[in-house]
C-alpha positions as CSV (number, residue, x, y, z in Angstrom):
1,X,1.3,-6.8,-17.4
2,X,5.0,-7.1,-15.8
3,X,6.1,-10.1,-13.7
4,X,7.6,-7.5,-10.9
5,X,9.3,-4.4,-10.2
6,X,12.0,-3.5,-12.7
7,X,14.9,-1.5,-12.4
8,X,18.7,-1.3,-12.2
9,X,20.5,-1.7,-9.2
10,X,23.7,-0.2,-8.5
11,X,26.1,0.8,-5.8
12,X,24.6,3.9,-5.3
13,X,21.2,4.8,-4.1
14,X,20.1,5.7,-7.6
15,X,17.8,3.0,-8.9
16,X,16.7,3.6,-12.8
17,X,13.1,2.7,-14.0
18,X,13.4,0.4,-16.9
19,X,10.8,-0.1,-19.7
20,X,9.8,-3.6,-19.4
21,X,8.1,-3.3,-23.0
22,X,7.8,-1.3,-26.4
23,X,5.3,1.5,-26.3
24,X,4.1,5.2,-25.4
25,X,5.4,6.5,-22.3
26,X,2.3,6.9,-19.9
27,X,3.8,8.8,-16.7
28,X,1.3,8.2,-13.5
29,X,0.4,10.9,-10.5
30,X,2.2,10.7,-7.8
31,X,0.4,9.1,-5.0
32,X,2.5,10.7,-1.4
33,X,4.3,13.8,-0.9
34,X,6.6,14.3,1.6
35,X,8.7,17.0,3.3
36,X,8.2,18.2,-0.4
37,X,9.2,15.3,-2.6
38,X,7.7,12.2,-4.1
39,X,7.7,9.0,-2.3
40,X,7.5,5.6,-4.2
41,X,6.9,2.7,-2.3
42,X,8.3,-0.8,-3.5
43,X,6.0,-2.5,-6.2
44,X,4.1,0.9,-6.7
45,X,3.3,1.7,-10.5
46,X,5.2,5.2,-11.5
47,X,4.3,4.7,-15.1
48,X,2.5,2.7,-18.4
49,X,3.9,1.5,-21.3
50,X,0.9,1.7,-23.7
51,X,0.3,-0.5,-26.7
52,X,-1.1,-0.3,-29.8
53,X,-4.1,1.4,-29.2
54,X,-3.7,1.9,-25.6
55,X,-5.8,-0.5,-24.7
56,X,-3.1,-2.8,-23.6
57,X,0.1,-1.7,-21.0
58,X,2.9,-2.5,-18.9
59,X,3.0,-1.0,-15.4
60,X,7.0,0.6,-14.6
61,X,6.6,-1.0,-11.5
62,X,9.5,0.9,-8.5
63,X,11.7,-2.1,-7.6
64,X,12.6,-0.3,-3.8
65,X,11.3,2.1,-1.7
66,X,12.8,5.7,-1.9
67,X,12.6,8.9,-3.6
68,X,11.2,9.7,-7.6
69,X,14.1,11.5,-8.9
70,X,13.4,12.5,-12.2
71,X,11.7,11.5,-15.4
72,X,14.0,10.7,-18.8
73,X,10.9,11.1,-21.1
74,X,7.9,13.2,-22.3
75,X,4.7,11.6,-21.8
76,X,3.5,9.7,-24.8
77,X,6.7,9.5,-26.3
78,X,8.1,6.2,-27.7
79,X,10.0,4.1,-26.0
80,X,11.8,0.5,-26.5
81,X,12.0,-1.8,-23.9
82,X,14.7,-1.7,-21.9
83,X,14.9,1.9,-22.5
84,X,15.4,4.0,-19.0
85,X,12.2,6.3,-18.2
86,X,12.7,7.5,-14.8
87,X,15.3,7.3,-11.9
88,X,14.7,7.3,-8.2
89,X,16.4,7.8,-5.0
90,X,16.9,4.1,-2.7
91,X,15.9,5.4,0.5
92,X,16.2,1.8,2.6
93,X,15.4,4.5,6.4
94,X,12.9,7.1,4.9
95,X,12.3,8.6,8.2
96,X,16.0,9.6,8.6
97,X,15.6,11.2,5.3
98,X,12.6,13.5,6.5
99,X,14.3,14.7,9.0
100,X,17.3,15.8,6.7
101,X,14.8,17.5,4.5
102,X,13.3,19.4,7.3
103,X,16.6,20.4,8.7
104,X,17.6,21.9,6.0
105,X,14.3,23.8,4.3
């Protein structure tokens, strides 16, 4: 198990998921749709990193609140830790950002 959310910050709202171990990719449901997108909350698990068997993992834990953006795997593919596996949208006033959504659908 992970000591705490991991992830890349940068300038931008873009936030990247990070692998925080060697495994299988394990990608989880999401949890809350909103105004037609996925919302992550901060600490929520977006995906495993399986081991071995499988009987051992790694949560991908979202280190902010804000949109899921997109995945950068296939489930149950490889990947090395440190490795990128999904990327997501800093949203630090989410009801603004509803509001935007509606507006323009």
């Amino acid at each position: 198990m992970s000591d705490g959310p991991q992830g890349e910050h940068a300038p931008l709202p873009l936030v990247l998921l990070i692998a925080p171990s060697e495994g299988r990719l394990r990608m989880l449901p999401p949890k809350t749709f909103q105004a037609g997108r996925e919302w992550i909350e901060k600490g929520q698990p977006v995906a495993v990193i399986e081991h071995g068997d499988g009987s051992e993992s790694d949560e991908v834990l979202a280190p902010t609140k804000g949109l899921m953006g997109g995945v950068m795997g296939r489930d149950g593919e490889p990947v090395r830790a440190g490795q990128p596996v999904a990327w997501m949208e800093a949203v630090p006033d989410a009801s603004a950002v509803v509001k935007r959504v509606r507006d323009t659908a």
